[in-house]
C-alpha positions as CSV (number, residue, x, y, z in Angstrom):
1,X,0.0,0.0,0.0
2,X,1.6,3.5,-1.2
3,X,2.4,6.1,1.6
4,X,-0.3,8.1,-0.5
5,X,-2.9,5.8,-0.2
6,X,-2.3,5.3,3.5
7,X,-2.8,9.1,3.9
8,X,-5.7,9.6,2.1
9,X,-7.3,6.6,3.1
10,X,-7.9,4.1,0.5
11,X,-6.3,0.9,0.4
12,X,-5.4,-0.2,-3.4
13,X,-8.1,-3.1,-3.1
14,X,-10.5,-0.4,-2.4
15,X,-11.1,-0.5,1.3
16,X,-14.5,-0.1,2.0
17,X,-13.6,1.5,5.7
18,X,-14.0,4.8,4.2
19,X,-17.5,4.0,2.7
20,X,-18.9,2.7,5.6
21,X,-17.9,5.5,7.9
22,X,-19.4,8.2,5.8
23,X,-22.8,6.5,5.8
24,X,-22.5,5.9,9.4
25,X,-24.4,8.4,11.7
26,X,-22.0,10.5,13.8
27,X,-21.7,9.7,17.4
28,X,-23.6,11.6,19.3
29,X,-21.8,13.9,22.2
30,X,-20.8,12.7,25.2
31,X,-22.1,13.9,28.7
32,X,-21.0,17.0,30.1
33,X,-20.3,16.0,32.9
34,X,-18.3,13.2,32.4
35,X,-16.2,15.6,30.3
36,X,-15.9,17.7,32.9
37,X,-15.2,14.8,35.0
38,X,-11.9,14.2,32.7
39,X,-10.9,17.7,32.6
40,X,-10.4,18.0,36.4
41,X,-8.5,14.6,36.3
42,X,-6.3,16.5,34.0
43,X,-6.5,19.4,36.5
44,X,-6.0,17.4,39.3
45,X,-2.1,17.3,39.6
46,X,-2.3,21.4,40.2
47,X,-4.6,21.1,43.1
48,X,-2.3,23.4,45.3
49,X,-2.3,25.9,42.8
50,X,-6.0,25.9,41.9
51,X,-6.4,26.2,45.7
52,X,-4.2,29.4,45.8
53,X,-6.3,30.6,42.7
54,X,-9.4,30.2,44.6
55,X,-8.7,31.5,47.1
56,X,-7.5,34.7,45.5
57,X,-10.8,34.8,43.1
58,X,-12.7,34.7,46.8
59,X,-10.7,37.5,48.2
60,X,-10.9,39.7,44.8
61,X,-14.5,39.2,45.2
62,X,-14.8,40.3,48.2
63,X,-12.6,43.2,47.8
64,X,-14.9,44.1,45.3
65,X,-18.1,44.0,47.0
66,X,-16.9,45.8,50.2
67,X,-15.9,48.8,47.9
68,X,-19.7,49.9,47.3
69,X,-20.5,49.5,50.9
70,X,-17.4,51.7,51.6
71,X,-19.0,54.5,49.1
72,X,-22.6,54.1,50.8
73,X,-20.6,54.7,54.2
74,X,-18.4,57.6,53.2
75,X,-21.9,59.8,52.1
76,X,-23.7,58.8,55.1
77,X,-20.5,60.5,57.0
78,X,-20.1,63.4,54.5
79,X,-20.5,66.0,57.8
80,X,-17.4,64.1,59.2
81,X,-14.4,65.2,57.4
82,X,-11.7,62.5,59.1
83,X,-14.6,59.6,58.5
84,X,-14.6,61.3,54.5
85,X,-10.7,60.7,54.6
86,X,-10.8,57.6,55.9
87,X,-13.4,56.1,53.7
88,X,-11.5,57.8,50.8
89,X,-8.4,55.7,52.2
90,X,-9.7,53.0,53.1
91,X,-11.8,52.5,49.2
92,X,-7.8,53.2,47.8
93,X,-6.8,49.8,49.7
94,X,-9.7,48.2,48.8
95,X,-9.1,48.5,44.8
96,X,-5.3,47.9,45.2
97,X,-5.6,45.0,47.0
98,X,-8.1,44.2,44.2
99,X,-6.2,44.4,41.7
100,X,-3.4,42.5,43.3
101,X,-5.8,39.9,44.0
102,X,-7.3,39.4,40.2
103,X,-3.6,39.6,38.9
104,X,-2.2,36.5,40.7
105,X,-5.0,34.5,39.9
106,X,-5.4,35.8,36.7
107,X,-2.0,34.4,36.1
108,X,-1.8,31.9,37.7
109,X,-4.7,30.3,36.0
110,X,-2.9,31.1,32.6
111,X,-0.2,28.7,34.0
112,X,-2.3,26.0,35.2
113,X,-4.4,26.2,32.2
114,X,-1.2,25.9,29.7
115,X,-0.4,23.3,31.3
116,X,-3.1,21.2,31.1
117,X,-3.4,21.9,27.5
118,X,0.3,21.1,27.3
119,X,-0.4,17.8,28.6
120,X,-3.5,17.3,26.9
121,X,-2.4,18.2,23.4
122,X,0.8,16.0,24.1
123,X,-1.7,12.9,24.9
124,X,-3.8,13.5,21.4
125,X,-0.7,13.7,19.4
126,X,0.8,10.1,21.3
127,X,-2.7,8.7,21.0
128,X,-2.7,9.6,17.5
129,X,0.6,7.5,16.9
130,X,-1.0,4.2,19.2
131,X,-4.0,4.3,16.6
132,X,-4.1,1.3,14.2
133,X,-3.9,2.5,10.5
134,X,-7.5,1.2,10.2
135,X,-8.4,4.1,12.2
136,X,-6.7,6.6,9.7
137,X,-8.2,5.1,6.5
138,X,-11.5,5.7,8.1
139,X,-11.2,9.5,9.1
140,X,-9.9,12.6,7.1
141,X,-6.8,14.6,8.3
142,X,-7.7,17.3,8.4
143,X,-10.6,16.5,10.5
144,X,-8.2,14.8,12.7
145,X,-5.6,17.9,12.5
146,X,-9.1,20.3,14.0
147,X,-9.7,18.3,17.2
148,X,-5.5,18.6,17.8
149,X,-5.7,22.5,17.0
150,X,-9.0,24.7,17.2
151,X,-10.5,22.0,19.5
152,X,-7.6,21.9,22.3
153,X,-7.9,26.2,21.7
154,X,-11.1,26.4,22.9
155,X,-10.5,24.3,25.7
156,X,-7.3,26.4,26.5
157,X,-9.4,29.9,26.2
158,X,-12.2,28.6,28.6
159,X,-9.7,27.3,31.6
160,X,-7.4,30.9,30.9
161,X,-11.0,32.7,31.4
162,X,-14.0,31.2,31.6
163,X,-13.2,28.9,34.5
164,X,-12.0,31.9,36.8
165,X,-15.3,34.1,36.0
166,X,-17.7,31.3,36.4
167,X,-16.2,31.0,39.9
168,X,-15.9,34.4,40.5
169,X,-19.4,35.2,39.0
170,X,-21.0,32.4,41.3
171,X,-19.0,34.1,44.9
172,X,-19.7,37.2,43.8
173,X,-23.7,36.3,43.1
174,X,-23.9,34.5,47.1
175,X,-22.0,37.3,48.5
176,X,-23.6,40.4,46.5
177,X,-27.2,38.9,47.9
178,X,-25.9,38.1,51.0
179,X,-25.1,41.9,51.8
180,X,-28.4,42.9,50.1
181,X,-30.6,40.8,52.5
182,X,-28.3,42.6,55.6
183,X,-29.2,46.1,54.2
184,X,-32.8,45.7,53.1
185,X,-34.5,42.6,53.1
186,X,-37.7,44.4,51.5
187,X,-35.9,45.9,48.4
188,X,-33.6,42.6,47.8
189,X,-37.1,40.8,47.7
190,X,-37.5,43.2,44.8
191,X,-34.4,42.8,43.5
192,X,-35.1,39.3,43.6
193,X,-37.9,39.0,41.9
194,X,-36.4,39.2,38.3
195,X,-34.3,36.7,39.1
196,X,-37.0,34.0,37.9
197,X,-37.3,35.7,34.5
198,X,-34.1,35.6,33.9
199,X,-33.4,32.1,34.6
200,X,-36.1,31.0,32.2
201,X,-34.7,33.1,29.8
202,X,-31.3,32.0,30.2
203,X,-32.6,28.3,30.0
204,X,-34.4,29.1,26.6
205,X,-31.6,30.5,25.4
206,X,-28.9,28.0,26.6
207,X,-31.1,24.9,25.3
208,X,-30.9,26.1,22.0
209,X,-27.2,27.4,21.7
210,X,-25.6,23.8,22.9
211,X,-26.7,22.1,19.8
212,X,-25.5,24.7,17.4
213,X,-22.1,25.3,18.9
214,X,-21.8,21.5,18.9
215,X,-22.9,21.8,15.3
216,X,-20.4,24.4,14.9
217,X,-17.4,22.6,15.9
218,X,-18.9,19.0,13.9
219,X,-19.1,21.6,10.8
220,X,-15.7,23.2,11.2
221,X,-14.0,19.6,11.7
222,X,-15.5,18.6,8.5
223,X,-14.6,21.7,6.5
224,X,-11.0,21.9,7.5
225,X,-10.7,18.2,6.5
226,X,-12.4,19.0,3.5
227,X,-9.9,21.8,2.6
228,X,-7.1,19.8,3.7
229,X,-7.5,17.2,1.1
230,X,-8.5,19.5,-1.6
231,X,-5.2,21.2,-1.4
232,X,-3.2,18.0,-0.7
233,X,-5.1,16.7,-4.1
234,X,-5.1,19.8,-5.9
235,X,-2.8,18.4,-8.7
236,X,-5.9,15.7,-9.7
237,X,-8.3,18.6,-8.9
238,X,-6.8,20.6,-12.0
239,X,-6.1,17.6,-14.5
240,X,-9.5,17.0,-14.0
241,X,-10.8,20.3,-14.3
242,X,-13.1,20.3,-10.7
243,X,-12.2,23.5,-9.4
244,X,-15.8,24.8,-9.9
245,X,-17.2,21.1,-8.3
246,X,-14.4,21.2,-5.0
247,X,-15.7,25.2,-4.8
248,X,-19.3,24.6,-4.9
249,X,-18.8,21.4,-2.3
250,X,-16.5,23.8,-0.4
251,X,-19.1,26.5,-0.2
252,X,-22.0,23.7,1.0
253,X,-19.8,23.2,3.5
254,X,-19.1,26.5,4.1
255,X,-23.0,27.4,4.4
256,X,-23.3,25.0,6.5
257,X,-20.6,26.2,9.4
258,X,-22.0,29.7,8.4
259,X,-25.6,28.2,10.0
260,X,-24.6,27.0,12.5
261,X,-22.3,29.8,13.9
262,X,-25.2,32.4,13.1
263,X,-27.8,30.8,14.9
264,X,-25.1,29.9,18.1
265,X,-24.0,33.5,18.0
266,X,-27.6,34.8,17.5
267,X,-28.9,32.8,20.8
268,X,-26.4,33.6,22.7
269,X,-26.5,37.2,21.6
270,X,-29.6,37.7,23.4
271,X,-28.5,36.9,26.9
272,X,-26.5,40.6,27.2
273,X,-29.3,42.0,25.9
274,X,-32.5,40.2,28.3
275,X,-29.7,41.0,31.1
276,X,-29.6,44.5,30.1
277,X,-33.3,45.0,30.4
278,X,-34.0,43.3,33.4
279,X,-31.1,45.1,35.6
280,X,-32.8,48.3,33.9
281,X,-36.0,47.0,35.1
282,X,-34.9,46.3,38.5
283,X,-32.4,49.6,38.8
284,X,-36.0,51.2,38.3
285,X,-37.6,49.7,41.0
286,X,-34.5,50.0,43.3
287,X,-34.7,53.8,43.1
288,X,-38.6,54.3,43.4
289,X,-39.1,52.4,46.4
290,X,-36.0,53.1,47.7
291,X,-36.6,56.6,47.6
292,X,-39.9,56.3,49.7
293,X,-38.1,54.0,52.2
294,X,-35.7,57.4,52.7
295,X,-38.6,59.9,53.0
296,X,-40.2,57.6,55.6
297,X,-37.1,57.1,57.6
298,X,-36.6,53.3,57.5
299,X,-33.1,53.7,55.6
300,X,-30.3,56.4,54.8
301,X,-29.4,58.0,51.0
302,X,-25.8,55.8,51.6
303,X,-27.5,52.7,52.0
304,X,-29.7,53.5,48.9
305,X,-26.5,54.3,47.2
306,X,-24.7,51.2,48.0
307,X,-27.7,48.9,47.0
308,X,-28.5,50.9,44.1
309,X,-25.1,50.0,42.7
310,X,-25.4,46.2,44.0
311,X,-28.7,46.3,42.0
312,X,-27.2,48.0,39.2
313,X,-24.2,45.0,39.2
314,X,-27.0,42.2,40.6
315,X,-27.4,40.9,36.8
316,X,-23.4,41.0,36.1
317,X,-22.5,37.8,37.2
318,X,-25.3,36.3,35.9
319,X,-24.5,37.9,32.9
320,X,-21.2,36.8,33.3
321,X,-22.1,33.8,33.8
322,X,-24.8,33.2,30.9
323,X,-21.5,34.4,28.6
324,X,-19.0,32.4,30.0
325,X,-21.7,29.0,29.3
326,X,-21.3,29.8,26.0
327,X,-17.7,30.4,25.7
328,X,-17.7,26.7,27.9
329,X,-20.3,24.8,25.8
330,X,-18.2,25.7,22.7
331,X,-15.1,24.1,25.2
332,X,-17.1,21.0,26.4
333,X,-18.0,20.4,22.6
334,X,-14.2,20.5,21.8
335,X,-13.2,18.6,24.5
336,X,-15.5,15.8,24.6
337,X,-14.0,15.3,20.1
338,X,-10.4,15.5,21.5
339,X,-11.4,12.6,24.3
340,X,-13.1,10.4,21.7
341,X,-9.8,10.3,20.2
342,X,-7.9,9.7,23.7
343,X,-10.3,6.9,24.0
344,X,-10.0,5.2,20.7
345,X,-8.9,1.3,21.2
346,X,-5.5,1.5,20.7
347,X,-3.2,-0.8,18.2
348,X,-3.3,-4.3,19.6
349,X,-0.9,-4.3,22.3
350,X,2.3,-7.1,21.5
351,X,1.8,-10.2,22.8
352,X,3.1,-10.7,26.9
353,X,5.8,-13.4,25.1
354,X,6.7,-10.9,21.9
355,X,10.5,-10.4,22.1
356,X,13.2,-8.7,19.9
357,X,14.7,-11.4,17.7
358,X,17.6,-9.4,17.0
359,X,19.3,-9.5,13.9
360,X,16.7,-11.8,11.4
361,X,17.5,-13.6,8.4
362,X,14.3,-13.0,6.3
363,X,13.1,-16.0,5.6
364,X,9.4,-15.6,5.3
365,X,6.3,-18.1,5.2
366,X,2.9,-17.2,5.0
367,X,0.9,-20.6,5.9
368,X,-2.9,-20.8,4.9
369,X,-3.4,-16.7,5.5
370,X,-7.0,-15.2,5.4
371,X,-8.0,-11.7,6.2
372,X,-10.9,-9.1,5.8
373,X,-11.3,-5.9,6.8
374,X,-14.6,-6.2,8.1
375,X,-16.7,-9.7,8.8
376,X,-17.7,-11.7,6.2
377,X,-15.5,-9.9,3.6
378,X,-12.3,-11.5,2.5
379,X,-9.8,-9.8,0.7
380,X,-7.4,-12.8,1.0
381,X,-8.0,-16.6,1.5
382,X,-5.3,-19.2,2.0
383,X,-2.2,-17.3,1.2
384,X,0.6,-19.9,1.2
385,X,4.0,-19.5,0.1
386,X,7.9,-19.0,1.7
387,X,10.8,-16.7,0.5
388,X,14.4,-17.9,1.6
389,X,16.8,-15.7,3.2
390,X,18.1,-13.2,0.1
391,X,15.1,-14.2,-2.4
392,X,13.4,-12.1,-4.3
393,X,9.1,-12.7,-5.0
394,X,7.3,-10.6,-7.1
395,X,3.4,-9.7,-6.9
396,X,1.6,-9.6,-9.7
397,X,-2.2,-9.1,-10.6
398,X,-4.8,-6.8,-11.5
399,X,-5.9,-3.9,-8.9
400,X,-7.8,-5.5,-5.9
401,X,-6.3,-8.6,-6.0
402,X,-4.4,-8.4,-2.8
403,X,-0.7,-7.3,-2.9
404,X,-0.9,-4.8,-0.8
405,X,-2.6,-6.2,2.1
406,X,-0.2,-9.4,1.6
407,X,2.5,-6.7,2.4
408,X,0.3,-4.9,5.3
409,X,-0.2,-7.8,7.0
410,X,3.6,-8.5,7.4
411,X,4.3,-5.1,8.7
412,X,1.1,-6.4,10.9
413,X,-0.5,-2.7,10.3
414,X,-3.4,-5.4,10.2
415,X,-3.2,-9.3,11.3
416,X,-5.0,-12.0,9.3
417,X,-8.2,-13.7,10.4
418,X,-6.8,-17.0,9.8
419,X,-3.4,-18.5,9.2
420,X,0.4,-17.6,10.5
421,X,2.9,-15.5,9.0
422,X,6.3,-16.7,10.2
423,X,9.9,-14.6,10.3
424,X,12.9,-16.6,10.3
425,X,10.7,-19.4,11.7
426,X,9.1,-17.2,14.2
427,X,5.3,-16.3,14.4
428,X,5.2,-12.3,13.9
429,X,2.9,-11.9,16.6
430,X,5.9,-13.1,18.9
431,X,8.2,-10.1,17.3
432,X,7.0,-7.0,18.8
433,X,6.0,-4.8,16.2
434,X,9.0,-1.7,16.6
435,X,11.1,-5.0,16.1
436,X,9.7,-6.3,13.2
437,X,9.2,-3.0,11.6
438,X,13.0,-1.8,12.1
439,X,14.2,-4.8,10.0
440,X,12.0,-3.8,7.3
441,X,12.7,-1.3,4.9
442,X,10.0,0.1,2.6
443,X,10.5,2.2,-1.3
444,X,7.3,3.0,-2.7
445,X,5.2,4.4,-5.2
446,X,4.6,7.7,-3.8
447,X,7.0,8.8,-1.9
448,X,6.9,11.1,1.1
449,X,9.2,13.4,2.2
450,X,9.1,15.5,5.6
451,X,9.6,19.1,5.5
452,X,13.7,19.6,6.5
453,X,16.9,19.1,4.5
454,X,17.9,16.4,2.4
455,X,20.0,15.4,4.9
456,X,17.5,15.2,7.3
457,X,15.0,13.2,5.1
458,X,17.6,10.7,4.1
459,X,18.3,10.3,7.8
460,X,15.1,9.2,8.8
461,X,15.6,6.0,7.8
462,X,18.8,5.7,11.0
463,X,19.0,9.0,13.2
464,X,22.2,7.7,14.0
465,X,23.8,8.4,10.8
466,X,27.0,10.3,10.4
467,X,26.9,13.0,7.4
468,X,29.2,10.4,5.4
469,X,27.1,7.6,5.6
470,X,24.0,9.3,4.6
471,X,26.7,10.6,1.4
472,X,27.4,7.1,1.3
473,X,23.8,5.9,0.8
474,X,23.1,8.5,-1.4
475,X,25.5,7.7,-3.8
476,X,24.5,3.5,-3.9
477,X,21.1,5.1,-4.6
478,X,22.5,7.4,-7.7
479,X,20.9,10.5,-5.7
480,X,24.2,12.3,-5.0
481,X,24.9,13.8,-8.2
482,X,21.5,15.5,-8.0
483,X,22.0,16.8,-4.7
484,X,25.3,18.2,-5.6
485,X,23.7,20.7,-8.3
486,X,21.1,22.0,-6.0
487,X,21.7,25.0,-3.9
488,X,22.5,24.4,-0.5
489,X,23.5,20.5,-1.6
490,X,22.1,18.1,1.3
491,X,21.4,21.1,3.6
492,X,18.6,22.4,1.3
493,X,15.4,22.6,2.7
494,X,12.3,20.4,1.3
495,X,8.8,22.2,1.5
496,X,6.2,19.3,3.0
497,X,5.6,16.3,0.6
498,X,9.1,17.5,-1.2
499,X,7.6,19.7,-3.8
500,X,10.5,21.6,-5.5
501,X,12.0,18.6,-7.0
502,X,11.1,15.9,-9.5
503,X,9.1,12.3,-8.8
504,X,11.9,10.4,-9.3
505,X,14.1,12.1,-7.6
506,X,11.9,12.0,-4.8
507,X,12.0,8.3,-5.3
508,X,15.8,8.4,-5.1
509,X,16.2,9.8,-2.4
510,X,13.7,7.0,-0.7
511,X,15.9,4.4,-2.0
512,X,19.1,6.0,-0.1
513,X,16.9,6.3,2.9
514,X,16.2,2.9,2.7
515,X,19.7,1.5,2.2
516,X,21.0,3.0,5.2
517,X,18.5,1.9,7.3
518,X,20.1,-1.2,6.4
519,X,16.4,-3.3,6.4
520,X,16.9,-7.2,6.1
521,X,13.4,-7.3,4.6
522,X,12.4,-4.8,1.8
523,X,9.4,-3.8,0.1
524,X,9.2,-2.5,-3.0
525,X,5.5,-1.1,-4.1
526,X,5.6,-0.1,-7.7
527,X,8.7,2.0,-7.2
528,X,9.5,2.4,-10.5
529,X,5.9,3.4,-11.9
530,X,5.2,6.9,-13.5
531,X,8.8,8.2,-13.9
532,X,10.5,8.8,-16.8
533,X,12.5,6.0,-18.7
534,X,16.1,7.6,-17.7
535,X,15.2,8.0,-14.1
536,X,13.7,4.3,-13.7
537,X,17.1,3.6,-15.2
538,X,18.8,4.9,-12.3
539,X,16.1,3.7,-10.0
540,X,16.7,-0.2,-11.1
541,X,20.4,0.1,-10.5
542,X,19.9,1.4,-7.1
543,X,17.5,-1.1,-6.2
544,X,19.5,-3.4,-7.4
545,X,22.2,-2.5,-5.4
546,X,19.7,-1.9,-2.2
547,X,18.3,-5.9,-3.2
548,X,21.4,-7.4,-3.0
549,X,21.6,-10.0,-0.1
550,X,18.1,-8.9,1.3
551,X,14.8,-10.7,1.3
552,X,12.4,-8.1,-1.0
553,X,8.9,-8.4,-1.9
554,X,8.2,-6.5,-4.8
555,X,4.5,-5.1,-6.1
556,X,5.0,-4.5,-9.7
557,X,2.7,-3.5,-12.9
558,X,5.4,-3.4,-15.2
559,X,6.4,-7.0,-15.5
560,X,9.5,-6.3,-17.3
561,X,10.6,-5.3,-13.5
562,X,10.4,-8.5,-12.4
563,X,11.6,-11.0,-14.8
564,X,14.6,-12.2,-12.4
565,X,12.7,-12.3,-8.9
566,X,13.0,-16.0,-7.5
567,X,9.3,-16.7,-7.3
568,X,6.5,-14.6,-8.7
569,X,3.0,-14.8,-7.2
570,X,0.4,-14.3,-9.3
571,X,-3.0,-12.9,-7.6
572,X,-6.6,-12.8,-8.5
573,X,-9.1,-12.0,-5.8
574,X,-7.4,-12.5,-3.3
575,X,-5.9,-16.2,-3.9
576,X,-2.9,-17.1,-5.4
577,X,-3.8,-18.9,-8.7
578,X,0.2,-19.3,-10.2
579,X,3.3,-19.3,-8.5
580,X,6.7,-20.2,-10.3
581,X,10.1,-18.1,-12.1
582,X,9.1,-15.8,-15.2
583,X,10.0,-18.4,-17.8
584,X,8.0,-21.3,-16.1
585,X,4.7,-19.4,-15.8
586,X,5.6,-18.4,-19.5
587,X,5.5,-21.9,-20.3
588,X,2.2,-22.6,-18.6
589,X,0.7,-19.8,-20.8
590,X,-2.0,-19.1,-17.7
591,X,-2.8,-16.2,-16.0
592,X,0.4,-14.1,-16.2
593,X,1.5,-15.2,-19.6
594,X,-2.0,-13.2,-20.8
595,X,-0.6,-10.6,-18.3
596,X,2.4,-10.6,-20.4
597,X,1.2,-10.4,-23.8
598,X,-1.2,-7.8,-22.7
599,X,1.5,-5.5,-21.4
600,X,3.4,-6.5,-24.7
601,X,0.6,-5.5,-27.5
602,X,0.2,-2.1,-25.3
603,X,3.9,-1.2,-25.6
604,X,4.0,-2.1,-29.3
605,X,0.8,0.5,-29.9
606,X,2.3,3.1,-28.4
607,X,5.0,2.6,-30.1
């Protein structure tokens, strides 16, 4: 299977993974509050911290409640000019000490919160590499890349914010009504009596909001997937001429995130705005009957002055608080996508007897092998052959037939249903897979290249190279002379995917990446296809050279490649139908001598 197909998610035999997941309906969200559940486990190591953060949100609010009371007090005492002073003084501590308070929690909840995010994004981006490659062929990128960015953001922006005012909204609500009721228990009843109204219009408001910021998130998932591919495929997008379909698919999807976001912002738009009204609303009452309560003696002008300003903040933290949900529904909806990753079933764990073999041979033998990727559908049935140490066996048959999951299942990115697959005598489930997969080496069709130097690229395949073996290898590979002509040599710099040089120089520089790994198994997977006849020139002497004394598998269309492997398989839905050298097949005039004549009377039409 081409590095290619792996990323886009379509196996050569035509995985039906994809299909099926498209079709499916999405999971629906999880609970809130078993998100929020996982988010304080996260939170959990910091309890100190948080502890000191509290404690400072409770002291900022109550710094900032006394300071009305303070103003209330200093115009009751306005005939006392040391009482003035002192109230003046004493409302000067009280907003220092404020701000003091709000600016060690404020950063010390930025700290916390980066660090949970730190951990949390470090977890997705593990997870992601635990994942079986089923899990990948079933799931876009760029779908996958949202969760790991705009997902974790939102997460981050509601613990650096939202977490701090909810908490400081809620103190601040308990303590503003508890100094109300002390004051005037009459006018607080007054006060109070909005509060009903605006709890069912909060309710309203927030029932409606949670399913379109869900929505929103779902929708902006699916569109940066959606862009993702489109401008990793936009060299098929051209050569087709789609460019007005991928736009008007883009813009469906577009209109869709558009929707959603409008309604979310919309609802949640008209919180502020019922908040507003009502703390008018109650302001008004405030001052009417407070102003009798004066002229009948039951309370002073500075107690109406400090509760007209707690009635004029009684709807903040609510308000506060019915803004903050928001922000913190759009965080729940991103966190509980980045969890259903975390929770994913892993890759198959190695077996409690899997060793490291050491050094292997490369003998293979696959004994009676069946697999499927989902039950009830085979894409191979009794798979049965053995390469010696050093041999070379070719794959050959028409797309779907089954090479490349032969080759998957030996680098056990799947294992088979039925039936062994043995290494140097040893089942593969035994090896544990970094093992196994370190003695392989892999050259295929479309090759990909990291974004770095050549150097770096070519070192991937041992990252404990020295600068003159990675020379070395390019040279066995023919890939040095190229480098030489470029401008920084091996120290220039590759965009992503290695666009700025040819395909088959690409390809070259996977073959030197592969000979110094050094593999004792290789696989080959049409490495030779869609070049051009000078540089698959090059290409066969360096495999050549890479081939020598290893045990390769090859996956070939072009079945002049192949002529000299050991054994050549020849596949037809899934089963091998002929197995023998080039000339005995020939000589059977089966399967793969029509292969061969077909491939003959092409070349001598184009011709």
């Amino acid at each position: 299977m081409s590095e290619l197909q792996i990323k886009r998610g379509q196996d050569k035999q035509g995985s039906p993974l994809l299909k099926k997941e498209t079709q499916k309906k999405r999971p629906t969200v999880k609970n809130g509050a078993e998100t929020l559940k996982k988010l304080w486990q996260l939170m959990s190591p910091h309890k100190g911290k948080l502890a000191l953060i509290l404690s400072m949100v409770v002291v900022s609010s109550i710094l900032g409640l006394l300071a009305p009371y303070l103003l209330g007090a200093a115009i009751d005492h306005l005939n006392e000019e040391r009482s003035v002073l002192w109230f003046i003084a004493a409302l000067a501590g009280v907003y220092v000490l404020h701000a003091s308070a709000t600016w060690i929690h404020n950063i010390g909840m930025i700290k916390v919160a980066q660090q949970v995010v730190f951990t949390m994004r470090g977890r997705l981006f593990e997870q992601l590499h635990k994942l079986p490659i089923a899990y990948f062929m079933k799931r876009q990128h760029g779908e996958l890349m949202s969760r790991a960015t705009s997902d974790i953001e939102n997460v981050s922006q509601t613990l650096n914010s939202s977490f701090i005012q909810i908490f400081s909204s809620i103190i601040t609500f308990i303590g503003m009504i508890s100094l109300m009721l002390w004051l005037s228990p009459l006018l607080t009843l007054l006060t109070l009596s909005i509060v009903p109204a605006m709890f069912l219009g909060m309710r309203w408001i927030t029932n409606r909001t949670g399913k379109y910021f869900k929505a929103q998130q779902r929708h902006l998932g699916e569109l940066n997937g959606y862009v993702e591919e489109t401008l990793s495929g936009q060299k098929i997008v051209k050569a087709y001429s789609r460019e007005q379909d991928v736009i008007a698919e883009f813009h469906a999807k577009n209109e869709q995130l558009k929707a959603a976001g409008y309604w979310a912002q919309t609802y949640s738009g008209f919180i502020p705005k019922l908040m507003n009204m009502l703390n008018n609303l109650s302001f008004a009452v405030i001052a009417g009957a407070g102003a009798l309560l004066v002229l009948e003696g039951y309370v002073s002008i500075g107690i109406i002055v400090t509760f007209a300003e707690y009635a004029r903040q009684f709807t903040r933290p609510l308000n506060d608080l019915a803004n903050q949900w928001n922000t913190f529904l759009s965080a729940i909806a991103g966190a509980e996508r980045v969890f259903e990753v975390l929770e994913e079933k892993e890759e198959s764990s190695d077996e409690d007897a899997a060793g490291d073999p050491g050094a292997i041979r490369g003998e293979i033998e696959y004994r009676h092998v069946s697999f499927g990727y989902e039950p009830g559908q085979s894409i191979l049935s009794g798979i049965h052959f053995r390469a010696m140490p050093g041999e070379t066996i070719a794959l050959v048959g028409p797309t779907g037939a089954g090479k490349s999951t032969i080759v998957q299942l030996l680098s056990r990115f799947f294992d088979p249903n039925e039936g062994t697959i043995l290494v140097d005598g040893i089942d593969i489930r035994k090896i544990r897979r970094s093992s196994l997969r370190q003695q392989m080496g892999f050259v295929l069709q479309d090759v990909f290249l990291f974004q770095g130097t050549i150097r770096d690229n070519i070192r991937y395949g041992r990252l404990d190279a020295t600068d003159e073996e990675i020379e070395h290898a390019a040279k066995l590979a023919n890939a040095h002379s190229f480098i030489m002509k470029l401008p920084m040599q091996y120290d220039t710099v590759l965009s992503q995917d290695g666009s700025g040089i040819s395909q088959g120089q690409k390809q070259l520089l996977s073959v030197a990446r592969a000979i110094l790994a050094d593999p004792s198994i290789l696989i080959l997977d049409e490495a030779t296809s869609s070049i051009d006849t000078i540089t698959e020139m090059k290409i066969q002497e360096a495999l050549t050279v890479l081939m020598k004394g290893r045990t390769s598998i090859v996956i070939a269309h072009r079945l002049n490649t192949i002529q000299n492997a050991d054994q050549i398989l020849v596949l037809e839905d899934g089963r091998i139908i002929e197995k023998g050298t080039h000339q005995s097949l020939l000589k059977q005039q089966g399967a793969y001598y029509q292969l061969v004549q077909s491939q003959y009377k092409r070349g001598r039409s184009a011709v």
